[in-house]
C-alpha positions as CSV (number, residue, x, y, z in Angstrom):
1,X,0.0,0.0,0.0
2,X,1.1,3.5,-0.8
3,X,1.8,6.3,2.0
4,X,-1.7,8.0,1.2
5,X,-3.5,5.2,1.5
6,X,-2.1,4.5,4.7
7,X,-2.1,7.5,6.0
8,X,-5.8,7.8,5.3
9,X,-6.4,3.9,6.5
10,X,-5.0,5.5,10.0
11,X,-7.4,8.3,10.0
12,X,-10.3,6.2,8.8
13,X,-9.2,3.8,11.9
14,X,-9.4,7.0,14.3
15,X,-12.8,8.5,13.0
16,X,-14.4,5.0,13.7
17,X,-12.7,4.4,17.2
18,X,-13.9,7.9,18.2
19,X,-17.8,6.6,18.1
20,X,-19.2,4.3,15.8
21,X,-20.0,5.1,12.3
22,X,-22.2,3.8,9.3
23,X,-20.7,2.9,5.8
24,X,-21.9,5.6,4.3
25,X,-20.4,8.2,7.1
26,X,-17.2,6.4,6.8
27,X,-16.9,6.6,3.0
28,X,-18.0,10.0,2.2
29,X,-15.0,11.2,5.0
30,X,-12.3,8.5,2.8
31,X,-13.8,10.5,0.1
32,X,-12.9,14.4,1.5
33,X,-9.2,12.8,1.6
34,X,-9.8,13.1,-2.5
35,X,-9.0,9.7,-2.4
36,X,-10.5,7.3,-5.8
37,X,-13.5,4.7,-5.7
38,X,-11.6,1.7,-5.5
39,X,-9.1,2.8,-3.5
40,X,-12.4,3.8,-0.7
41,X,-13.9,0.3,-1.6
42,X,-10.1,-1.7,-0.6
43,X,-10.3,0.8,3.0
44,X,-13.7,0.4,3.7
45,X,-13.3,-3.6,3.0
46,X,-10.1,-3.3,5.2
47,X,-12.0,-1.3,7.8
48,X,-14.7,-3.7,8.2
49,X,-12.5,-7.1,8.3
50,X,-10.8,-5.2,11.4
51,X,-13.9,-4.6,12.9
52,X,-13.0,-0.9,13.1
53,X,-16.7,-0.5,10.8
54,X,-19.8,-2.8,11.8
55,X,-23.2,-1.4,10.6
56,X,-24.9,-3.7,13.0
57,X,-23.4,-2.6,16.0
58,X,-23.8,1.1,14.6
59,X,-27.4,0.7,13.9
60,X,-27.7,-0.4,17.9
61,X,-25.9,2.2,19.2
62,X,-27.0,4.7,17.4
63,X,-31.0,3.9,17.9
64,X,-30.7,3.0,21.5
65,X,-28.7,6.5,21.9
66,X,-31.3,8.4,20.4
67,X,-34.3,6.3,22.5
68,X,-32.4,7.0,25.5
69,X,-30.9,10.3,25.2
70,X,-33.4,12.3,22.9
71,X,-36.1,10.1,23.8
72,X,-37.1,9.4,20.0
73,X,-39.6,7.0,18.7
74,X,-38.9,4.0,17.1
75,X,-40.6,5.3,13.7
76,X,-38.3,8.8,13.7
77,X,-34.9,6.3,14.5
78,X,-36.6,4.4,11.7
79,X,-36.2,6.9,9.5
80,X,-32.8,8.6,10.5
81,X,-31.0,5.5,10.0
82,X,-32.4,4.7,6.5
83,X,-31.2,8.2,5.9
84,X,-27.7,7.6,6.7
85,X,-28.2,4.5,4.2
86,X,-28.6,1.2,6.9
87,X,-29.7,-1.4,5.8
88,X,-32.9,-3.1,6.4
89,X,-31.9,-5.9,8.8
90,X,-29.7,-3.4,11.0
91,X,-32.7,-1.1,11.4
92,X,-35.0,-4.1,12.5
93,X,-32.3,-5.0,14.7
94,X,-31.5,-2.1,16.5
95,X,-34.9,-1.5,16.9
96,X,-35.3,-4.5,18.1
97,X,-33.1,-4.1,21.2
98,X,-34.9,-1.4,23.0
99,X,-37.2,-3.0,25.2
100,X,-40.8,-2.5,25.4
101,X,-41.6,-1.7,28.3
102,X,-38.6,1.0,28.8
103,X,-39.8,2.2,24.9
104,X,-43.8,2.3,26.6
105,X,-43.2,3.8,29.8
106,X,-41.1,6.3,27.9
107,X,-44.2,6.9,25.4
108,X,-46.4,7.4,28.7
109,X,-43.8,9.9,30.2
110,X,-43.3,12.4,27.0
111,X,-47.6,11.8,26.5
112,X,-48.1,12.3,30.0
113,X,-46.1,15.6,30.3
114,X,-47.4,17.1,26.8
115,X,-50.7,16.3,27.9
116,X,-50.1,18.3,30.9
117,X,-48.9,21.7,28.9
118,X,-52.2,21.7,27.2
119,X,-54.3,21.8,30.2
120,X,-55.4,25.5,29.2
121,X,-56.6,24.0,25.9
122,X,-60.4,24.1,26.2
123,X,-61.5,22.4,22.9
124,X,-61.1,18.7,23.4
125,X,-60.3,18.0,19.3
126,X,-57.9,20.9,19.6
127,X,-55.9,19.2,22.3
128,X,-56.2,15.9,21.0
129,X,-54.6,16.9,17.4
130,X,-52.0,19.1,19.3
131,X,-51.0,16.1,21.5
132,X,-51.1,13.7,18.3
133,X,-49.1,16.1,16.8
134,X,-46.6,16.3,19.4
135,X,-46.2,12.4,19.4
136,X,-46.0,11.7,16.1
137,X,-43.0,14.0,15.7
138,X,-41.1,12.8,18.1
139,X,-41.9,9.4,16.2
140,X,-43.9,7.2,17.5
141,X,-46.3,4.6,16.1
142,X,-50.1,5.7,14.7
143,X,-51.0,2.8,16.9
144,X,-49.4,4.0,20.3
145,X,-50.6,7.5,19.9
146,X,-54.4,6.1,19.2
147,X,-54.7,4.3,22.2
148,X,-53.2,7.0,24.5
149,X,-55.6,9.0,22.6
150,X,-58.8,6.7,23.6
151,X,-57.5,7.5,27.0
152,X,-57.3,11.3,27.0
């Protein structure tokens, strides 16, 4: 291997030991080294057989991160990660490994609290949409949000 390549295969080794990464994170910064497709292809194969790059592990991290920490919904972690190119079976995966009953009593908590903000709101449909609303951006499931609603 040349000296660029290496050079950049050490950099590419530090960005993913820093926090894990996807592919497609990992390959657009080989890529602002103005390095050529093959030669990205041959570090990101590298990368991967050294563990340094595992979109399953990222996909975990990364959703259970974002349930914990920004208290997101399954559907907008959904969505993120298909953004940053995931693949199907990673996303089921990672979303897999948040537990229900953390991910419900979450749901119940962030409901719970909104509802409680809207207590000025006298129009029942009003609040109800407002809540829904709420919910749904923060990206949680149709389902969920109807059956808190039947509550309300």
């Amino acid at each position: 291997m040349e000296d660029s390549l290496l050079i950049a295969l050490q950099k590419a080794k530090h960005y993913c030991a820093y926090q894990e990464r996807c592919h497609s994170e990992v390959r657009e910064k080989l890529y602002s080294f103005k390095l050529h497709r093959n030669e990205v292809e041959q570090l990101l194969t590298q990368l991967i057989e050294e563990n340094f790059l595992n979109e399953e592990r990222f996909a975990i991290v990364y959703a259970g991160g974002k349930f914990r920490i920004k208290y997101w919904g399954k559907e907008k972690i959904k969505y993120s990660l298909k953004q940053k190119r995931v693949s199907d079976y990673c996303i089921r995966k990672a979303l897999s490994e948040i537990s229900t009953t953390d991910y419900n009593k979450t749901f119940n908590s962030i409901a719970d609290k909104k509802r409680a903000t809207l207590k000025s709101e006298k129009n029942i449909f009003i609040k109800k949409r407002k809540l829904k609303d709420y919910l749904q951006q923060r990206g949680f499931e149709i389902k969920l949000i109807s059956d808190y609603l039947k509550t309300v």
